[in-house]
N, C-alpha and C positions, 0 to 999 in steps of 0.2 A: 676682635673679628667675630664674625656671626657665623654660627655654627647650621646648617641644615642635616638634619637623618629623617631616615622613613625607617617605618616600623608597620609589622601589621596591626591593624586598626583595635584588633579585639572584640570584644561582644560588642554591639553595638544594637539598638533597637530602635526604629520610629513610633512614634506615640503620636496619632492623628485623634482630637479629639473632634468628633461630629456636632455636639452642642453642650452647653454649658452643664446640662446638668451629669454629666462624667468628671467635675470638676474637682469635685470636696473625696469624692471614692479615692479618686487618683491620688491628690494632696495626704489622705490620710496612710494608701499604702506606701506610698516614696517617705512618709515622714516629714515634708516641708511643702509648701504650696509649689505650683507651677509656676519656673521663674516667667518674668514679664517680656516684653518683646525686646529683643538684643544683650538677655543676659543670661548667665548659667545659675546654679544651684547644686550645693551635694557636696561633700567629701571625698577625696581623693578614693582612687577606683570606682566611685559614683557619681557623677555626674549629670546633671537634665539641661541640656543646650538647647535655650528655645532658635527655632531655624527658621520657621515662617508662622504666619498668623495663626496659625491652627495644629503647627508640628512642632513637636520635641523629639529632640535626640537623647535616649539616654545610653549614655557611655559608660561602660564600665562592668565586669563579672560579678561586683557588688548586688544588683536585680534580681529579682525574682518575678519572671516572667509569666510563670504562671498565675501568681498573684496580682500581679500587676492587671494581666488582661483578666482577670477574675473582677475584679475593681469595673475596668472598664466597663465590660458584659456591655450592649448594644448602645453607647457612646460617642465609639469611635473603635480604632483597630492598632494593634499591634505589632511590629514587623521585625525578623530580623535582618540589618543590612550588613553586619559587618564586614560578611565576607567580600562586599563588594568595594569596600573602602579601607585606604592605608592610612598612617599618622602621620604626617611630615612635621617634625619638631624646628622651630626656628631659635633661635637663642644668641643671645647677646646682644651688642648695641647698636644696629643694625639691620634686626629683623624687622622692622615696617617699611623700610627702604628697600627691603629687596620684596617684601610684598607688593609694592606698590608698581612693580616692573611686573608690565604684562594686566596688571591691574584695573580695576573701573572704581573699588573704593579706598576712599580715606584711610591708610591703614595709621597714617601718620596723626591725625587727629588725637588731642591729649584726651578724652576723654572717650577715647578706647583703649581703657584698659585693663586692668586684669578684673576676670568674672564679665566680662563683655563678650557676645557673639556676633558672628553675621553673617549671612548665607550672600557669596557672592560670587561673580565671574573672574577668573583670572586667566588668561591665554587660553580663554573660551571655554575654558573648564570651570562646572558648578564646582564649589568648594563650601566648605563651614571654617570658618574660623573661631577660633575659642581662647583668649588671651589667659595663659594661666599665671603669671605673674608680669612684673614691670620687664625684666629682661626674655622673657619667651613666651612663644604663640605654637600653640599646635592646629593642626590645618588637616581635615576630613580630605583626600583626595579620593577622585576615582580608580581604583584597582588599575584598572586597561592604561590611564595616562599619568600615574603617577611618576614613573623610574622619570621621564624627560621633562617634565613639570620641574622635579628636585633638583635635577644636573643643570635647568635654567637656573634656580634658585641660585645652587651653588657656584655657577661662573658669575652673577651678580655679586653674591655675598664675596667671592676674590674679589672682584674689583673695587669693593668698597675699603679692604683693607689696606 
């Protein structure tokens, strides 16, 4: 059976880089480059989800924010979002099937999988997806439409079992 929870989101930061050369700063204070388009990077509590062409999410009370935007200095900017987004954990053998209710992408495709992202719509909500292993996906909601987002999730994930 496929399990859904929400969770609060945690630190959470956007990293909007304005041009390339904020790139090698950034890479050297996170420790690893900026992952590429539609994958993450980082160790657990740390994470850099790239989101869209120019944004990364990084996830996790691991950062140092100050450093971070120290790095950046006139590149790009800094944000904190987290208070504005929950965690919805998906788990078991199951969870791309019930992502895919309400859905516009591929959750089912094999070649999303674990360390893969993708910034997409679901029942008209922006969302991030972040595959953290073969059997679970954790999923960035919006704070205001997360609780009825989940309770769909979870009247799917019933009926799959």
């Amino acid at each position: 059976m496929t399990e859904v929870t929400l969770d609060e989101a945690g630190p959470i930061h956007a990293l909007e880089l304005w041009d390339a050369a904020g790139g090698d700063a950034i890479a050297a204070a996170l420790g690893h480059a900026l992952p590429a388009a539609g994958r993450s990077a980082g160790i657990e509590g740390r994470q850099v989800l790239r989101q869209q062409p120019l944004v990364w999410l990084l996830d996790g009370a691991g950062f140092d924010p100050a450093a971070i935007a120290l790095a950046l200095g006139p590149h790009g900017a800094l944000t904190a979002i987290g208070g504005g987004l929950m965690r919805a954990r998906l788990s078991g053998p199951g969870w791309r099937a019930v992502l895919m209710h309400d859905g516009v992408f591929d959750a089912e495709q094999a070649a999303f999988g674990p360390g893969c992202t993708a910034a997409t719509i679901i029942a008209h909500v922006a969302v991030t997806l972040h595959v953290i292993a073969e059997g679970q996906c954790e999923v960035l909601v919006p704070a205001s439409y997360a609780e009825p987002l989940v309770a769909g999730w979870r009247r799917v994930a019933a009926g799959l079992a």
